[in-house]
C-alpha positions as CSV (number, residue, x, y, z in Angstrom):
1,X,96.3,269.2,-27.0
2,X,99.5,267.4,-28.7
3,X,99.9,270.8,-30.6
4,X,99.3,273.1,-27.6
5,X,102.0,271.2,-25.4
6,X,105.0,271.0,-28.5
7,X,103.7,274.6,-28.8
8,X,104.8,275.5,-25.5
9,X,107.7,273.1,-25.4
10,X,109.1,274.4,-28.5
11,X,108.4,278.3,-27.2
12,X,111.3,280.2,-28.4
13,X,111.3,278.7,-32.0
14,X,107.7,279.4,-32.5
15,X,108.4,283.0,-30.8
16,X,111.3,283.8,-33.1
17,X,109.0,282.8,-36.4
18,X,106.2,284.9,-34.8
19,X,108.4,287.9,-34.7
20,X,109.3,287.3,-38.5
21,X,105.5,287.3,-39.3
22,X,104.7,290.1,-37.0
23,X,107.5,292.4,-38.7
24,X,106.1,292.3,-41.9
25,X,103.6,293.9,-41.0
26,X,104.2,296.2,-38.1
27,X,108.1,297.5,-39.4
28,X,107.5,300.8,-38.0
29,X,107.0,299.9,-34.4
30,X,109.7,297.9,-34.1
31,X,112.1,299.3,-36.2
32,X,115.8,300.9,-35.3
33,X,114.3,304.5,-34.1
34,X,110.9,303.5,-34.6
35,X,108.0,304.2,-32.7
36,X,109.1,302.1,-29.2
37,X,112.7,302.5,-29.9
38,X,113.1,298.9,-29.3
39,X,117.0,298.5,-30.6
40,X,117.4,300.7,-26.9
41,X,115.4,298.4,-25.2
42,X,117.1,295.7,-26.5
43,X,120.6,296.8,-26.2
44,X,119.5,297.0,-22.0
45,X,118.6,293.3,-22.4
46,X,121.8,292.4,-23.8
47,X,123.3,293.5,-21.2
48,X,120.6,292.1,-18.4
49,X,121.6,289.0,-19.8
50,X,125.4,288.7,-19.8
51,X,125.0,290.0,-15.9
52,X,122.6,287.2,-15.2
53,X,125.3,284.9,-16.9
54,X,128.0,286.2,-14.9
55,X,126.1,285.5,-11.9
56,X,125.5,282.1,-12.7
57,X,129.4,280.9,-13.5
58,X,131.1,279.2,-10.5
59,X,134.1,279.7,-9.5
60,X,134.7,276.7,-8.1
61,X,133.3,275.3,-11.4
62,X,136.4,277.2,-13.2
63,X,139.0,276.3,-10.9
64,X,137.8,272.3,-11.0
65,X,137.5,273.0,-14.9
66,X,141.1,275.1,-15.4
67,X,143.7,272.3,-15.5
68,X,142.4,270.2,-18.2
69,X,145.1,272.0,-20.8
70,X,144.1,269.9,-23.5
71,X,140.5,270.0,-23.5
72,X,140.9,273.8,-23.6
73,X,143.1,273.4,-26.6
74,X,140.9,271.3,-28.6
75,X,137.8,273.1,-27.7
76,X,138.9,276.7,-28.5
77,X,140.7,274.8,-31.8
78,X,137.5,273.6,-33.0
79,X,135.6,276.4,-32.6
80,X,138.3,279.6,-33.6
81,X,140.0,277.0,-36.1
82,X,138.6,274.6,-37.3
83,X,134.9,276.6,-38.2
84,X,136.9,279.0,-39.8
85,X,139.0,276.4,-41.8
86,X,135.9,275.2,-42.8
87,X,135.0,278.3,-44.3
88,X,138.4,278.9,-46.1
89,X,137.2,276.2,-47.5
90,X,133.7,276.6,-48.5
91,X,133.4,279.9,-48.5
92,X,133.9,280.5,-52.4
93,X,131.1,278.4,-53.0
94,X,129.0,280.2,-50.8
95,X,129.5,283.4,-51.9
96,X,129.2,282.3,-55.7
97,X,125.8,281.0,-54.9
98,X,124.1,283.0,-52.1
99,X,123.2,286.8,-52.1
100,X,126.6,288.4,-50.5
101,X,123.9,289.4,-47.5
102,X,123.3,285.7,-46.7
103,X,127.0,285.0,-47.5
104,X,128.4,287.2,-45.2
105,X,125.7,285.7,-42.7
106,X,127.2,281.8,-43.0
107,X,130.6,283.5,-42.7
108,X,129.8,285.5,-39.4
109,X,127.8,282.0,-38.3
110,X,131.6,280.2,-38.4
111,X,133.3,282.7,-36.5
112,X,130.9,283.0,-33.4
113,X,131.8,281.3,-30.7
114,X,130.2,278.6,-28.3
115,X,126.7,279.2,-26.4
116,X,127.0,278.5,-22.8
117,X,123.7,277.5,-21.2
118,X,122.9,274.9,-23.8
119,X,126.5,273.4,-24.3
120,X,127.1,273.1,-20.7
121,X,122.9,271.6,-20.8
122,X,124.1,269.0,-23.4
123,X,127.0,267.8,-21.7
124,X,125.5,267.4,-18.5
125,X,122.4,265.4,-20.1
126,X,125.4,263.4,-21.8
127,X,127.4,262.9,-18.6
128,X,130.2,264.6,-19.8
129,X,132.7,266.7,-18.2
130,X,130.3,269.5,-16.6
131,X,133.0,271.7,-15.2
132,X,135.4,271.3,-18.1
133,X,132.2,272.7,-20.0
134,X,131.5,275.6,-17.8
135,X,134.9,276.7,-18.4
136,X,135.2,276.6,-22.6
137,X,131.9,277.9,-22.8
138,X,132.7,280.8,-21.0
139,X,136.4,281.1,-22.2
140,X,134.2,281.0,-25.8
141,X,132.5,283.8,-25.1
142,X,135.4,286.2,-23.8
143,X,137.7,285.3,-26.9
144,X,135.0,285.9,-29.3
145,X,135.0,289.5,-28.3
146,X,138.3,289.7,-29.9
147,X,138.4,287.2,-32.4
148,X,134.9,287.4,-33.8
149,X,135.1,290.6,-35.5
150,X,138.8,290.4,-36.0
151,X,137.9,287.0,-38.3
152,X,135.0,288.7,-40.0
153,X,137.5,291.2,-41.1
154,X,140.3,289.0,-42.1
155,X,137.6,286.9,-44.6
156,X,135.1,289.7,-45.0
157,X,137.2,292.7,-45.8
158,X,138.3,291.0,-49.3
159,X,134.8,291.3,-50.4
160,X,134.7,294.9,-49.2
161,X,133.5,294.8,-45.3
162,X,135.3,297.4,-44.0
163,X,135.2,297.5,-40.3
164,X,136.8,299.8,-37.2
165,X,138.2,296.7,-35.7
166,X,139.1,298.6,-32.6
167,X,135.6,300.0,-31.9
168,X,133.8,296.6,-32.7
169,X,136.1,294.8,-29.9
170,X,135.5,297.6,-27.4
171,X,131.5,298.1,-28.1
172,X,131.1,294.1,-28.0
173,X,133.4,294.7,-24.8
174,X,131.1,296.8,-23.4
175,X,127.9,295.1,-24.6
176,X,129.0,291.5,-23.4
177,X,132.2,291.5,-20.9
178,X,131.5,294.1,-18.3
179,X,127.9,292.9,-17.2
180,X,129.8,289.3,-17.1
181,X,132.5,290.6,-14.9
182,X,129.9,293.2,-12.9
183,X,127.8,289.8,-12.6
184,X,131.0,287.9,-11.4
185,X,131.4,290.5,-8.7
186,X,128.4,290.7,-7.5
187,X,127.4,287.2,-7.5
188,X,128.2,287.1,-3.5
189,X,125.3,289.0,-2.6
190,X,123.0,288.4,-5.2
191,X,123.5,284.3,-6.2
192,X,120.5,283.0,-4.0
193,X,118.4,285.0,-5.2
194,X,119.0,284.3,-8.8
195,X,118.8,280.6,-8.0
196,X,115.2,281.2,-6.2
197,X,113.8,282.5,-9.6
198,X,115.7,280.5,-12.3
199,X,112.7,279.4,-13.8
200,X,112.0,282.9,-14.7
201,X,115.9,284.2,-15.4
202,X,116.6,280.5,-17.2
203,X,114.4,282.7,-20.2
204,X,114.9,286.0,-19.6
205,X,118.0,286.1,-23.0
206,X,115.3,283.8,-25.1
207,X,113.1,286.4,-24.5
208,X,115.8,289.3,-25.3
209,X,116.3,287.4,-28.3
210,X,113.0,287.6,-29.8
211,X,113.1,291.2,-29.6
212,X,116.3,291.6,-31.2
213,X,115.2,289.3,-34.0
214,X,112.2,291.3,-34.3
215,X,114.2,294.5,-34.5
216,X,116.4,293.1,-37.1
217,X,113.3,292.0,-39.1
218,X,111.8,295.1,-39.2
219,X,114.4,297.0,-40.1
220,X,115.0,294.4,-43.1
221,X,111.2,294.9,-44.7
222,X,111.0,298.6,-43.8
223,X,114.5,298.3,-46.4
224,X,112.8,296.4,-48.2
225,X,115.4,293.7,-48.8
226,X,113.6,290.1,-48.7
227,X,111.5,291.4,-52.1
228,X,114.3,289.0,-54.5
229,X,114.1,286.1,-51.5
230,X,112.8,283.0,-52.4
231,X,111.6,279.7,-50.7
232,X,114.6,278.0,-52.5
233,X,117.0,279.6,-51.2
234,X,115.6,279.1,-47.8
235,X,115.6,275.8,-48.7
236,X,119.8,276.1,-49.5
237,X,120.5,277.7,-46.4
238,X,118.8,275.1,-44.2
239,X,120.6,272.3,-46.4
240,X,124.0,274.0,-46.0
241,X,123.3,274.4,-42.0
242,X,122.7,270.8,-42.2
243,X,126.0,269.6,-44.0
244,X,127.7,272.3,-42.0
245,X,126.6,271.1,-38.2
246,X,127.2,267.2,-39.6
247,X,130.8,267.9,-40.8
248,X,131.6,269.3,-37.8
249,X,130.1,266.9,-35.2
250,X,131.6,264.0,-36.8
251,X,135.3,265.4,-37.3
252,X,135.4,266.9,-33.8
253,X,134.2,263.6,-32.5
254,X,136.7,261.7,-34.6
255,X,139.1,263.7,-33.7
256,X,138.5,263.3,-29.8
257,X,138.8,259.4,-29.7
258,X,141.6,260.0,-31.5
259,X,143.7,262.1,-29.1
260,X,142.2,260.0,-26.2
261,X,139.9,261.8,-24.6
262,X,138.2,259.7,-22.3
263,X,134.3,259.6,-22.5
264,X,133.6,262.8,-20.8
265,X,135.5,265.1,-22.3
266,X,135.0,263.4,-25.5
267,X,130.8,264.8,-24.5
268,X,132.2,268.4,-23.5
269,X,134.4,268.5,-26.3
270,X,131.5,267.5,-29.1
271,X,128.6,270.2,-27.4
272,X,131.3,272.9,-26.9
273,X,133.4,272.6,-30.1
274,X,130.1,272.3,-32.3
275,X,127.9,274.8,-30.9
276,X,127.2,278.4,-32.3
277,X,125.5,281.3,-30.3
278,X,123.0,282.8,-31.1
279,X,122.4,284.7,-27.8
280,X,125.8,286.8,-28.2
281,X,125.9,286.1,-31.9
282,X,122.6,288.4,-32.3
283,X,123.8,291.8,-30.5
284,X,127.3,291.0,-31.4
285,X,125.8,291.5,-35.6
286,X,124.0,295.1,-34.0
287,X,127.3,296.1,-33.3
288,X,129.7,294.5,-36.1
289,X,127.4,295.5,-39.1
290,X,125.8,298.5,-37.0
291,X,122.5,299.6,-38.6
292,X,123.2,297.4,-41.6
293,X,119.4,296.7,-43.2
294,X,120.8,293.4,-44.7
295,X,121.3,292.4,-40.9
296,X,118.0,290.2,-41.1
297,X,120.0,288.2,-44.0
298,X,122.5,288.2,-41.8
299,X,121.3,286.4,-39.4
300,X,119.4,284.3,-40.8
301,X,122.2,281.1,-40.9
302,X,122.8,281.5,-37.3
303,X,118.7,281.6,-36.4
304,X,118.3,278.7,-38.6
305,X,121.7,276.9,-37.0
306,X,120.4,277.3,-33.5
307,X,117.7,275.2,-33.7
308,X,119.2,272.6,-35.7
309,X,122.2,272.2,-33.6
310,X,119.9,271.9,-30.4
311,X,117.6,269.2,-31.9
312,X,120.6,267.6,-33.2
313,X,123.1,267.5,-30.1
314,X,119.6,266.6,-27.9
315,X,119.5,263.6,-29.9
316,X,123.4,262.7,-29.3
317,X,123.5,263.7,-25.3
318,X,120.7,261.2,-25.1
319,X,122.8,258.4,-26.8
320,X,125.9,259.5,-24.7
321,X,123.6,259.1,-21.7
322,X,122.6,255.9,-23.1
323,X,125.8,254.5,-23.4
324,X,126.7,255.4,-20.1
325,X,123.9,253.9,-18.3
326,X,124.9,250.7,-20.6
327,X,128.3,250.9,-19.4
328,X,127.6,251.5,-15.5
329,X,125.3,248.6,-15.8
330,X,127.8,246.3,-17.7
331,X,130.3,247.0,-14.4
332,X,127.4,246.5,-11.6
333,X,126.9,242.8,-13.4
334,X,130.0,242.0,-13.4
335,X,130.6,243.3,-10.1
């Protein structure tokens, strides 16, 4: 019974390693073109999502969020800036000892920007600054349509990526920002609803997820291309996804106390700075590397990130909220 219930507490990770199984031995169903078409399908889910996610934003979340200038600053620094940095500074070593596929994929994994649901989720369990969350995690995901494939290029294009930077920014424009703004729009008439079913749309882009990871999968064995993978490099990638989310916890957390950021945004800043999405990062690969079959290798860093970063910042909102509650107690016995 302890399995069953981590089983369905743990859901989406066990769905995402059931579609890796599953595609290696049912590629042709679930391959780009294959038998259901399912890079369609999913490319309609994508976009199902990013509504929903419009829907859901606030707006008098943004405007109490808007005027905190420097948390904006540091947020968007850490994750267009400092990530990259990072890899400016790693990056040679990755690429001298990972396939360029998997190289590429830790280089794409630094330039992504912030999730939403899960680093406004952390920062609320934390008693951070909720609305100064909402805000950068959405501000995220509208600059990474520009600056995500505009970084890949800058880093990439030495090693011989070659993109149409225009096109990228205008397909991930039209994958990711318009259902957002239509969502926006329509939120009016259609926000109660939403909020009467959340259960169900709160896992409506996990399960758009798991079909695009399928996809990718398939495509990758139908190609052929994890015959030379082995289960240490596996074992390298995980390690570096380890060092990587570490280094940049800590620093951005240093780095917070150090300008003064009081407690709360010190929370907002650590779960929005650190945090890496893989619910934009996976259709925002479809279009950047297009039918690519190395995309599995791809993104594999970012679907081995995800769930590191979650179990990881869990574990620090709950010490955050324990310090709080420590604090507030502290005052009501002195009181």
């Amino acid at each position: 019974m302890n399995l069953v219930s981590k089983i369905k507490k743990e859901w989406f990770i066990v769905g995402m390693l059931c579609a890796i199984a599953l595609a290696t031995v049912s590629e042709n169903i679930g391959k780009t073109d294959g038998i259901i078409h399912l890079d369609q399908l999913t490319g309609i889910g994508v976009a199902i999502v990013f509504f929903l996610h419009g829907l859901g934003l606030s707006p008098q979340a943004i405007r109490a969020g808007i005027s905190n200038w420097r948390l904006h600053i540091f947020i968007q620094s850490a994750t267009f800036v400092a990530y990259p940095a990072l890899w400016l500074l790693l990056g040679k070593g990755f690429t001298a000892v990972l396939p360029m596929a998997l190289a590429l994929g830790f280089c794409y994994l630094f330039v992504l920007p912030s999730t939403i649901s899960s680093s406004v989720a952390m920062t609320s369990v934390g008693k951070g600054n909720v609305p100064g969350a909402i805000f950068n995690a959405s501000l995220s995901s509208i600059l990474g349509v520009f600056l995500t494939p505009l970084l890949i290029q800058l880093f990439m294009g030495f090693e011989g990526l070659q993109l149409d930077l225009a096109q990228s920014v205008m397909s991930i424009g039209k994958l990711l920002l318009l259902p957002m703004v239509a969502g926006q729009l329509l939120r009016p008439l259609l926000v109660a609803y939403v909020e009467r079913h959340k259960s169900v749309v709160n896992k409506i882009d996990k399960y758009v997820i798991i079909l695009i990871v399928y996809n990718a999968f398939c495509d990758s064995v139908a190609q052929h291309i994890w015959s030379d993978f082995s289960l240490p490099l596996l074992l390298l990638c995980i390690a570096a996804c380890c060092v990587v989310l570490l280094i940049m916890v800590h620093i951005i957390q240093w780095s917070a106390r150090k300008v003064g950021f009081a407690r709360p945004d010190e929370v907002a800043a650590v779960f929005c700075g650190t945090k890496k999405t893989l619910a934009a990062g996976v259709p925002m690969a479809k279009v950047i590397f297009g039918a690519d079959p190395n995309l599995g290798m791809i993104l594999l860093p970012i679907m081995l990130y995800h769930p590191l970063q979650i179990f990881y910042c869990a574990m620090l909102a709950n010490r955050y909220a324990a310090q709080h509650n420590a604090a507030n107690t502290a005052i009501s016995s002195e009181a």
